[in-house]
Legacy VTK file of the C-alpha trace (Angstrom):
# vtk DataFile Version 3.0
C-alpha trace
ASCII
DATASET POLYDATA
POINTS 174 float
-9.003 3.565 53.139
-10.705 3.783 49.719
-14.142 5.584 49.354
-16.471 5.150 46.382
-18.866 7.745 45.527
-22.524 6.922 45.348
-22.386 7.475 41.578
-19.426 5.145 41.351
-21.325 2.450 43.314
-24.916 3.042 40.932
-22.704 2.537 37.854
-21.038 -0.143 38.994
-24.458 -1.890 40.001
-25.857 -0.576 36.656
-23.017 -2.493 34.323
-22.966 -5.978 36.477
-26.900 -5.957 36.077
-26.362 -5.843 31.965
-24.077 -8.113 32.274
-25.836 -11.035 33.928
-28.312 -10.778 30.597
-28.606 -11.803 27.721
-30.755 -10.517 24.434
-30.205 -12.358 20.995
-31.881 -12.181 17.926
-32.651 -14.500 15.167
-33.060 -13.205 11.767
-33.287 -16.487 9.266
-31.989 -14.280 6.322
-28.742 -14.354 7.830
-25.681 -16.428 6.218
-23.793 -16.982 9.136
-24.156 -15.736 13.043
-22.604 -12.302 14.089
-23.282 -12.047 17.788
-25.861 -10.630 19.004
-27.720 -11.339 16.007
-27.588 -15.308 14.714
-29.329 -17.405 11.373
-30.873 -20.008 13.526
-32.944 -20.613 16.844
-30.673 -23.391 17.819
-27.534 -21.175 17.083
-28.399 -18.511 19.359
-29.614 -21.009 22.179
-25.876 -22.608 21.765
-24.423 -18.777 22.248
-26.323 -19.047 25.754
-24.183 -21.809 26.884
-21.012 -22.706 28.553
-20.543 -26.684 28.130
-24.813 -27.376 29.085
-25.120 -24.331 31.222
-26.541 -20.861 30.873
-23.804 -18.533 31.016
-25.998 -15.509 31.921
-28.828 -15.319 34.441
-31.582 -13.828 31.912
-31.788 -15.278 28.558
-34.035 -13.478 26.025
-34.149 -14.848 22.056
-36.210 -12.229 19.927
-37.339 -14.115 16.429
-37.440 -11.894 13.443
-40.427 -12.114 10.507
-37.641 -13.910 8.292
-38.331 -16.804 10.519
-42.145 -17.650 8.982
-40.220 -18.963 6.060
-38.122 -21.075 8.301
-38.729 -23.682 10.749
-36.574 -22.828 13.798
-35.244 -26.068 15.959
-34.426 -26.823 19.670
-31.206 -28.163 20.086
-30.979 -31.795 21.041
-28.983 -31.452 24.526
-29.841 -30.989 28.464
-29.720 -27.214 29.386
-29.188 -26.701 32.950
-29.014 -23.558 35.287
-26.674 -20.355 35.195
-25.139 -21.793 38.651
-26.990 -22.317 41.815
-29.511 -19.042 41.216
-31.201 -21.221 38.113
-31.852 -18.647 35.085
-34.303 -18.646 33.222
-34.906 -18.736 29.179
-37.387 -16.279 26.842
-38.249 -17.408 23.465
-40.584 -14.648 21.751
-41.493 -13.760 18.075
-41.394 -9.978 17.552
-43.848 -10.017 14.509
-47.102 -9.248 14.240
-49.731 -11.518 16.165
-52.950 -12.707 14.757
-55.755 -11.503 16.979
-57.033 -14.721 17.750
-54.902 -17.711 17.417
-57.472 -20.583 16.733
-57.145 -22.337 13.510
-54.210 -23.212 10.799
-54.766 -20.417 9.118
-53.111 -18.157 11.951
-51.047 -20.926 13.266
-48.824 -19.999 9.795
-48.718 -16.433 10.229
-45.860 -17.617 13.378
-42.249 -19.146 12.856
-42.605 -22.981 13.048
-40.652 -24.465 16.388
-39.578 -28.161 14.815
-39.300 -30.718 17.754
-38.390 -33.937 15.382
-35.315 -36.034 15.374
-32.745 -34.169 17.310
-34.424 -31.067 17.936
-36.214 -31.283 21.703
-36.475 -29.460 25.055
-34.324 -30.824 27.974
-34.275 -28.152 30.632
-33.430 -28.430 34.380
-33.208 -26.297 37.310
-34.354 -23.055 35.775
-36.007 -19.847 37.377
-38.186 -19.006 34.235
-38.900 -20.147 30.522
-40.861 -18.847 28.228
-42.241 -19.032 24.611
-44.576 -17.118 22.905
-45.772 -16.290 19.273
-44.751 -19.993 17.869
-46.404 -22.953 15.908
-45.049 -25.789 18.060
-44.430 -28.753 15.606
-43.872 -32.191 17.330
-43.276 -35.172 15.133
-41.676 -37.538 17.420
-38.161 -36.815 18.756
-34.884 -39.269 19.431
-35.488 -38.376 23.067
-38.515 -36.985 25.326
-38.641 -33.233 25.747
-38.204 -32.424 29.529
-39.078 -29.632 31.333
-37.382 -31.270 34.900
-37.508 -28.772 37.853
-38.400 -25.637 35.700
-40.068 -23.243 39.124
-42.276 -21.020 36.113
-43.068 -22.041 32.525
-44.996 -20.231 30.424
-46.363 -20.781 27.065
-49.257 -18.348 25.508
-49.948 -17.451 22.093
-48.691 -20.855 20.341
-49.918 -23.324 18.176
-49.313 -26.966 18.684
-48.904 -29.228 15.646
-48.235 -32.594 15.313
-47.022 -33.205 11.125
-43.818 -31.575 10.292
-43.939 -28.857 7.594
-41.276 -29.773 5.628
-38.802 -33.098 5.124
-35.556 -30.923 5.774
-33.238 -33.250 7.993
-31.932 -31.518 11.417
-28.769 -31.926 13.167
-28.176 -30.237 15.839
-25.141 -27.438 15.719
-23.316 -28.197 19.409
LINES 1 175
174 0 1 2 3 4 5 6 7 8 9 10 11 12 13 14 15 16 17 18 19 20 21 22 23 24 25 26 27 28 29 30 31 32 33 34 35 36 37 38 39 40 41 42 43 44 45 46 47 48 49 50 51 52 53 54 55 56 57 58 59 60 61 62 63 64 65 66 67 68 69 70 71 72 73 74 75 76 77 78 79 80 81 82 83 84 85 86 87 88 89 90 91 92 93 94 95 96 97 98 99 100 101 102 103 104 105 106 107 108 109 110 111 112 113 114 115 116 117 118 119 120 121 122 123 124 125 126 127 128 129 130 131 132 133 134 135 136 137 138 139 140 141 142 143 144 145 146 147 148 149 150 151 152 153 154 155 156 157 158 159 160 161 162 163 164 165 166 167 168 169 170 171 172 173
């Protein structure tokens, strides 16, 4: 008969809890991705994914100042749950925050989120997502952005937009 010791059980607890989570980071200063840490928003929301699936229960992206100078896409595909328990999705910027966010002017102190073309939301059957601490630019995409059977969304300090800040074409990386 084997016995485990209580410490043995807590660390064993302790290690599969890490490991059903996720934490990324996007710094757009980057040349290339080197995991955890990845050049693009739609990079490091690919590294989240087996096939169309969240591979981990808890998802968090963390995007870096270098992003202002960069407009950060969605990727163009359906995203669906980490198995049967959903999973859920957290998009925040780790820079400062203006105070108030109620004009242009502090819409451009956050990293532009570019839903044009390609780039759009198509989630399904998750616990939780999140964003906070983006400009939201929507300039018509090839397909509707879906939030289908999402049980919490939340979105606070954003900006919604509806001109694209720059004429740079996006394809998305799948």
């Amino acid at each position: 008969m084997v016995f485990f010791s209580t410490n043995q059980i807590c660390c064993f607890l302790l290690l599969f809890a890490l490991a059903a989570a996720k934490d990324l980071i996007v710094d757009a200063s980057l040349p290339s991705a080197s995991d955890p840490t990845y050049p693009s928003l739609s990079e490091a929301i690919n590294a989240l994914l087996t096939g169309n699936n969240l591979t981990e229960a808890t998802n968090t992206i963390t995007l870096l100042d270098s992003c202002l100078a960069v407009p950060q896409h969605f990727i163009g595909a359906k995203i669906g749950p980490a198995g049967a328990n959903g999973g859920s999705i957290s998009i925040v910027y780790s820079g400062a925050m203006p105070s108030t966010i109620n004009n242009e002017d502090t819409c451009s102190q956050l990293p532009n989120l570019v839903l044009a073309g390609g780039s759009y939301m198509n989630l399904e059957y998750l616990t939780t997502f999140s964003i906070s601490g983006v400009n939201i630019i929507y300039n018509g995409a090839t397909k509707l952005n879906s939030l289908f059977n999402v049980q919490t969304v939340n979105f606070s300090n954003l900006c919604f937009n509806n001109s694209e800040p720059t004429n740079e074409p996006f394809s998305p990386s799948t």
